[in-house]
Phi, psi and omega in degrees: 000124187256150164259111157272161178226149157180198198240146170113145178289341188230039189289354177281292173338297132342285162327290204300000175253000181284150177278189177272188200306156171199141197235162177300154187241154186225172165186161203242108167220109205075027180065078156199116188275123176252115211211127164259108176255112187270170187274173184218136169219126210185203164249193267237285195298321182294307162314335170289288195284288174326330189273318135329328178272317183295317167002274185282349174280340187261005257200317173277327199202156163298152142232173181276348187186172175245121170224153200242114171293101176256352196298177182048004187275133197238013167113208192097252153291072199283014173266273226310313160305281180342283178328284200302339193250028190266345176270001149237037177249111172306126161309146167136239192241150159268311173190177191225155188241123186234147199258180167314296185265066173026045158258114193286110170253126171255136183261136187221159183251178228146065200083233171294322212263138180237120154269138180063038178184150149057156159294131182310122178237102175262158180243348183093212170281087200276141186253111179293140161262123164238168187054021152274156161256123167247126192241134200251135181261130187228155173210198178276357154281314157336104207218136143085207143350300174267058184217307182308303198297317182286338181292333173303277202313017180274338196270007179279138137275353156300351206272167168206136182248148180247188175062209152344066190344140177250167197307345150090037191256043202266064151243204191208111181266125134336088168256104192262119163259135183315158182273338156286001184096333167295140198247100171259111192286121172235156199253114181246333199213150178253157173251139163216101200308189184307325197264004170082343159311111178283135162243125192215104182037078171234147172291151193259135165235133224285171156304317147218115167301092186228132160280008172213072197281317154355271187297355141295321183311301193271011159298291199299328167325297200282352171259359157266021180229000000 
């Protein structure tokens, strides 16, 4: 019996819409740093170079503000996510991973680096951007690996999330295949956030609920400068 692990109550469902490697895309307008973090599945070397691009980009110059994009990241590897997105995610505990019998694994950060979740991405000696304001965008593709990554970027006390409710994939399923080939997903663990909240497949709902969440972002930016 080989055992897989990985998140969300439909993570098969899921799997079948994710594409192939893709790296984040950024663009710059008013000092406002714009950043599409798509979901990732990939190697080793593809975690690096995904993680690297948004990086030095967050990274070459101040801005007055950030907004980090999640709609449609529909999961996967969440340490390359995170690395790129490391100089605003606070070193510590992020969230805890709670089993059947309420026993708790903490996933915690550390530079570049996610313990206990995802491939290790070290970036070396990561430079935190702090006292900006960031804003993270969600939506109902918003899934899975990426509904964790805004629960990380929650420990920003800077942060403020927009758009959508997300897809509600938030546990952590078991996939054992059969020796016929059949595949049985079973939901083993629960998420608990910082704040003492259990998340068990619940959807994350953003702070302000817009059909225009950009142009909400960068309203709010810009009125914190």
């Amino acid at each position: 019996m080989i055992k897989y692990y990985f998140f969300g109550n439909n993570e098969s469902e899921v799997k079948k819409e994710s594409s192939q490697f893709k790296a984040p895309t950024s663009s710059v307008k008013d000092n406002i740093l714009y950043v599409h973090l798509p979901e990732f599945s990939g190697s080793s070397s593809q975690g690096e170079k995904y993680a690297n691009t948004i990086y030095y980009k967050m990274t070459s110059k101040i801005y007055k503000g950030i907004i980090i994009d999640l709609s449609n990241n529909l999961g996967g590897d969440i340490g390359p996510m995170l690395a790129g997105i490391s100089p605003v995610i606070p070193n510590g505990k992020l969230f805890e991973i709670v089993n059947a019998a309420n026993n708790p694994t903490s996933v915690t950060f550390r530079g570049s680096v996610t313990n206990n979740m995802g491939t290790k991405i070290d970036l070396g000696n990561v430079k935190k951007v702090t006292g900006i304001p960031v804003a993270v965008i969600l939506n109902r593709w918003t899934a899975s690996s990426g509904e964790l990554t805004a629960l990380a970027l929650e420990n920003n006390p800077s942060v403020k999330t927009f758009g959508g409710e997300s897809a509600g994939y938030t546990s952590i399923n078991d996939t054992y295949i059969m020796y016929n080939g059949a595949q049985v997903n079973i939901t083993t663990s629960k998420i608990k956030k910082n704040n003492g909240q259990i998340l068990f497949n619940n959807k994350i709902k953003p702070d302000v609920q817009t059909n225009n969440p950009i142009v909400q972002a960068n309203n709010w930016i810009l009125n914190q400068n």
